[in-house]
ZAPABA-42160 format. One record per residue (C-alpha): x, y, z; residue number from 1. Coordinates in Angstrom, 1 decimal. Example, Ala and Ser with C-alpha at 12.3 -4.5 7.8 and 13.67 -1.06 7.14 Angstrom:
2
px; py; pz; num
12.3; -4.5; 7.8; 1
13.7; -1.1; 7.1; 2
This chain:
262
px; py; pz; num
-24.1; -17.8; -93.3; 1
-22.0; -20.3; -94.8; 2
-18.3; -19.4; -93.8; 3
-15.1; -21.4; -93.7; 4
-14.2; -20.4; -90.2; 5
-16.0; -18.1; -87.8; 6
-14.8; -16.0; -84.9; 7
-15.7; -15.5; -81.6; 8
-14.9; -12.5; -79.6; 9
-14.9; -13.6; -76.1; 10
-16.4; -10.3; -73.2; 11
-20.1; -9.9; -73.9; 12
-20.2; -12.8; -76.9; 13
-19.6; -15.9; -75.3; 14
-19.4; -14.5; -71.4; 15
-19.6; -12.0; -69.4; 16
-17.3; -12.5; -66.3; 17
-17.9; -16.0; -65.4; 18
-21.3; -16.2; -66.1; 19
-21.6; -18.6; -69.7; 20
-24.0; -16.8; -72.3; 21
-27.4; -19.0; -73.1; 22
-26.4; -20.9; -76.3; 23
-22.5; -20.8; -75.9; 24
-21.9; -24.3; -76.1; 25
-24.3; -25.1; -78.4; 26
-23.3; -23.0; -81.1; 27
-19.4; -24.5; -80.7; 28
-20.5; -27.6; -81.1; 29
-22.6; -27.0; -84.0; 30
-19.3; -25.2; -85.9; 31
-17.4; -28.2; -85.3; 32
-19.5; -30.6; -86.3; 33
-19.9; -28.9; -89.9; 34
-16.7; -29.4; -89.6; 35
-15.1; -25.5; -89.5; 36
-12.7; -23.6; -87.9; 37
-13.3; -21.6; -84.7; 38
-11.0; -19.1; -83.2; 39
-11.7; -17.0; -80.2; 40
-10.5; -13.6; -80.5; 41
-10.0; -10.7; -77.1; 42
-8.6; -7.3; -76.9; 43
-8.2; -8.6; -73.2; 44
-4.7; -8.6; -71.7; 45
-6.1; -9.5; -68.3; 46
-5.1; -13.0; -69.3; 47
-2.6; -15.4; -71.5; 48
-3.7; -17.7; -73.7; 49
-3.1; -20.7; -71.4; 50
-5.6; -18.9; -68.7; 51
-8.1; -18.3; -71.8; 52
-7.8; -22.2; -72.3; 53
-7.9; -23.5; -68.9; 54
-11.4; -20.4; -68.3; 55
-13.2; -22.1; -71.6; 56
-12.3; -25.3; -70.8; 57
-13.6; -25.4; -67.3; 58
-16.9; -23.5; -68.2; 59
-17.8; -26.3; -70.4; 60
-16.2; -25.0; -73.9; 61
-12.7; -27.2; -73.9; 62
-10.6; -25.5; -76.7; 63
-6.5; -25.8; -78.0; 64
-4.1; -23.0; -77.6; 65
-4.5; -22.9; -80.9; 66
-7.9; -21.3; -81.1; 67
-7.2; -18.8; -79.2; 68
-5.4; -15.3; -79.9; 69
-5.6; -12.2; -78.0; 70
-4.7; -8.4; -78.0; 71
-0.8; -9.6; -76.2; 72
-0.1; -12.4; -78.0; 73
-0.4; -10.4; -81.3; 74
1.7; -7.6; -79.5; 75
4.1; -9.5; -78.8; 76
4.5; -11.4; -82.2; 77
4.3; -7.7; -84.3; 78
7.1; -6.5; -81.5; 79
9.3; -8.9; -82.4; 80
9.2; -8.3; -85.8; 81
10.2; -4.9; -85.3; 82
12.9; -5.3; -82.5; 83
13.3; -8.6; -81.1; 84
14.3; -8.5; -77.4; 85
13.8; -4.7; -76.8; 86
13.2; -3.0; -73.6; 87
9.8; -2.6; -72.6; 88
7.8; -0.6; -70.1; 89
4.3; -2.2; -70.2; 90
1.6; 0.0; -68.2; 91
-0.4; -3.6; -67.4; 92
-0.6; -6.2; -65.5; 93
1.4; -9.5; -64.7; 94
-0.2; -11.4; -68.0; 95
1.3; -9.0; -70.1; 96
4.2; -9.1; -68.4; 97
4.7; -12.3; -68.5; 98
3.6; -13.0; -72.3; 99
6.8; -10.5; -73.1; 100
9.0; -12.0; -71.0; 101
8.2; -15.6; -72.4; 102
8.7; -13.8; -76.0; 103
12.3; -12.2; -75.4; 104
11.6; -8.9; -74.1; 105
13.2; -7.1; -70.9; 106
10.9; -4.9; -68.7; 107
12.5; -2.0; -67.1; 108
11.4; 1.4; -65.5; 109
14.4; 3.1; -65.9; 110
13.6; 5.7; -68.9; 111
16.4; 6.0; -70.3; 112
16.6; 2.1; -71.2; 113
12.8; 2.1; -72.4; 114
12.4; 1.7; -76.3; 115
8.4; 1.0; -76.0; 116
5.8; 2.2; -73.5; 117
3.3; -0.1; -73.8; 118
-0.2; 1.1; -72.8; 119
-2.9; -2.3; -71.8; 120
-6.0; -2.5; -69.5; 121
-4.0; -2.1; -65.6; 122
-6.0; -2.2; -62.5; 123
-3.1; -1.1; -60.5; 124
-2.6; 1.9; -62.7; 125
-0.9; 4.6; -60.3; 126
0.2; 8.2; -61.1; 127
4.3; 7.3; -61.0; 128
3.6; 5.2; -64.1; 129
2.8; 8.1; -65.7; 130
5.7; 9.4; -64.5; 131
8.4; 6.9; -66.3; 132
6.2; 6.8; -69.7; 133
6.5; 10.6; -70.2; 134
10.0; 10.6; -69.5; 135
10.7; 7.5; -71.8; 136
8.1; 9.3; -74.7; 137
10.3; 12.3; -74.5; 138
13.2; 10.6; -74.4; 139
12.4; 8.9; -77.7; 140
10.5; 6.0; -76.7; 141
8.0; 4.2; -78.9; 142
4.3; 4.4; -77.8; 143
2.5; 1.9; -78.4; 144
-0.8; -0.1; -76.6; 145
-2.3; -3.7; -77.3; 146
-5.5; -2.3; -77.6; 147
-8.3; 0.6; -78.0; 148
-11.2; -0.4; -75.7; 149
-12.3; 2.5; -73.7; 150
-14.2; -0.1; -71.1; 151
-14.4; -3.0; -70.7; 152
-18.2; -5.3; -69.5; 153
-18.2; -7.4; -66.7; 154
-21.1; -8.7; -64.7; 155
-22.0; -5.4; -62.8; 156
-21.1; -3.1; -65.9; 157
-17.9; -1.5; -67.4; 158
-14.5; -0.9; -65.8; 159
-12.1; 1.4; -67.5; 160
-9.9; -0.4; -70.0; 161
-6.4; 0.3; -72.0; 162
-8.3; 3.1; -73.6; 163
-8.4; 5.1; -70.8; 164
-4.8; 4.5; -70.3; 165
-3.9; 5.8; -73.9; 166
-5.7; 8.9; -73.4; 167
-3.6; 9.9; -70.0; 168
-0.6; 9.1; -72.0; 169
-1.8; 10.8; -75.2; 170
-3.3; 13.9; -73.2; 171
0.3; 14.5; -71.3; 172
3.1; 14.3; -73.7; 173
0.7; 15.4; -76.9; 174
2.4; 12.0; -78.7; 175
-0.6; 9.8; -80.1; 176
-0.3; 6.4; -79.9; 177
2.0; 4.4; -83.1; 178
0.5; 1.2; -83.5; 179
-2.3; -0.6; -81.6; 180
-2.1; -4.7; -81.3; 181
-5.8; -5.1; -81.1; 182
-9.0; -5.3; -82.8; 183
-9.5; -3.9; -85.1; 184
-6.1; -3.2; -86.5; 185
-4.5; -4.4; -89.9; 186
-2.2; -6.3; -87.1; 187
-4.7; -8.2; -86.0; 188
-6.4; -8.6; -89.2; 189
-3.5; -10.0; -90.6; 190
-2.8; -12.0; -87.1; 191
-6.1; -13.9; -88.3; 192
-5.4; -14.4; -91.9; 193
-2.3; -16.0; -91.2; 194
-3.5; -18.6; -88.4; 195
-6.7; -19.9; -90.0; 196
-4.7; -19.6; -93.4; 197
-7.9; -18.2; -95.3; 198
-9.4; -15.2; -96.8; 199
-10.9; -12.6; -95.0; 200
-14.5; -12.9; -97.2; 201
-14.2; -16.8; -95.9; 202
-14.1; -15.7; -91.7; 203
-17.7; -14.6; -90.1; 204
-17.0; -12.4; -87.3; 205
-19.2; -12.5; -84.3; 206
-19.1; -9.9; -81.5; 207
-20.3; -7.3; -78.9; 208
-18.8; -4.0; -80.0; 209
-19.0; -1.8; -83.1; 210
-15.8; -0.1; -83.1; 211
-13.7; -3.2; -82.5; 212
-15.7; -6.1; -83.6; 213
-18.2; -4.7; -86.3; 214
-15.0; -2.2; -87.4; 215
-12.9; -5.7; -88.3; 216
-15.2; -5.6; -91.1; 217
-13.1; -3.0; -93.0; 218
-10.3; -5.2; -93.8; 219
-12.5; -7.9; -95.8; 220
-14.0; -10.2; -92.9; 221
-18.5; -10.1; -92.8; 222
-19.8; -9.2; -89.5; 223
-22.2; -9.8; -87.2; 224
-22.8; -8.0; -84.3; 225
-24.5; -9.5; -80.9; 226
-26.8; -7.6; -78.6; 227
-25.9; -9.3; -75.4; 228
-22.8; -7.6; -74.2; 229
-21.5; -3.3; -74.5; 230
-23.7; -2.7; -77.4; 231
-27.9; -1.6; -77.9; 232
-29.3; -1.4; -80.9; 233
-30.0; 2.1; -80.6; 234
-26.0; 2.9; -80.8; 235
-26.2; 1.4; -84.3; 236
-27.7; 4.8; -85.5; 237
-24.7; 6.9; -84.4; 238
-22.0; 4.5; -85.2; 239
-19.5; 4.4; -88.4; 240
-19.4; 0.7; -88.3; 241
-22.8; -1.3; -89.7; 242
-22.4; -5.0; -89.2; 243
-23.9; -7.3; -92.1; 244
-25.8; -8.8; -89.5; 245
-27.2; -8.2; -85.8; 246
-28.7; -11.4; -83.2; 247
-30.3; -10.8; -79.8; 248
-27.0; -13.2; -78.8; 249
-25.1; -16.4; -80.2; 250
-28.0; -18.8; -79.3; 251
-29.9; -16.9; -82.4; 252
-26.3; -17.1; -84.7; 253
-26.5; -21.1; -84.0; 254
-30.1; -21.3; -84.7; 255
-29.3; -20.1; -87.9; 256
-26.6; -22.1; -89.1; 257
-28.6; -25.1; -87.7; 258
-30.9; -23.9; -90.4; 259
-28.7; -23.5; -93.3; 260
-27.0; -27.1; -93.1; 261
-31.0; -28.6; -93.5; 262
């Protein structure tokens, strides 16, 4: 359990909604006073990385920018690589928006402009923005989401995530999806590579879900899956991804490492 830098995903690992998980805090502290990195890590668009800041921060967690990466910031970097300042239709909400707007891109609805659809978790999903993405798709558009979540948990259970947007989209113009932002794409594997400017063997890992999380696993990083958010250990039986390691929740992650610097 002795790693160079360990990762936190954020939904069901460190909180659900805005309810702080028992041994949060502690186990943060303990990381940085061994003296390694932390980076917090969401497939969430719902929010920027300044809103992921100022939500840690004021739950008792205080964090830089710089720990923090999620599924539309790592979009929005991989875009521009590919076409910087291209015209985007993003089926989301205004945090997306806004994080591709701050990076150079222009939003439109007009299909015929649209080089990427962009499919992300959207509460104000409605049936015309269906409409524009199949016209764009068949018009030649690029098809792409920030990430593969089918739901998403909160405090009362799961709400439908970008997931269940890239199946509408899939399902009506029969075009699957190019390139996915999130966990656990190469994207984002390399995303995390280059910011804590290690190797994957040196990161640990640490969250709620199996195929996004524990999957991460595949590209070199060790795993360890926590019990307290989407995932019961009787899914581990039917699931492709085994994590290297599975805790009740963080508090029992931090308990450990308080045992291996003794």
């Amino acid at each position: 359990m002795d790693f160079k830098a360990y990762i936190f995903d954020l939904d069901g690992t460190i909180y659900l909604g805005e309810t702080l998980l028992p041994g949060a805090k502690d186990i943060i502290n303990t990381i940085r006073n061994q003296g390694k990195k932390i980076l917090f890590l969401s497939n969430n668009p719902l929010r920027t990385r300044e809103d992921y800041v100022e939500k840690l921060t004021r739950m008792g967690i205080p964090i830089s920018i710089d720990e923090i990466i999620n599924s539309s910031f790592v979009l929005c970097q991989h875009l521009k690589e590919l076409e910087r300042g291209a015209t985007v239709f993003p089926i989301g909400e205004e945090p997306l928006r806004e994080e591709l707007i701050r990076n150079g891109f222009s939003t439109s609805q007009r299909p015929e402009e649209i080089r990427y659809v962009i499919a992300s978790f959207d509460r104000t999903f409605v049936y015309e923005k269906l409409i524009v993405a199949l016209k764009a798709i068949k018009g030649g558009a690029h098809f792409i989401a920030t990430n593969l979540d089918r739901t998403c948990p909160f405090e009362e259970g799961e709400l439908p995530d970008a997931g269940a947007i890239i199946g509408a989209i899939e399902g009506m113009t029969g075009h699957r999806v190019q390139w996915v932002a999130g966990k656990p794409s190469q994207i984002m594997a390399d995303a995390i590579v280059e910011h804590l400017n290690l190797e994957t063997e040196e990161i640990l890992m640490v969250g709620d879900r199996l195929e996004t999380d524990i999957a991460m696993g595949q590209h070199g990083f060790k795993t360890a899956l926590v019990l307290s958010g989407i995932t019961k250990k009787e899914d581990l039986k039917h699931s492709t991804w085994k994590p290297d390691c599975i805790f009740a929740g963080i508090w029992e992650v931090n308990q450990l490492l308080k045992e291996v610097t003794k």
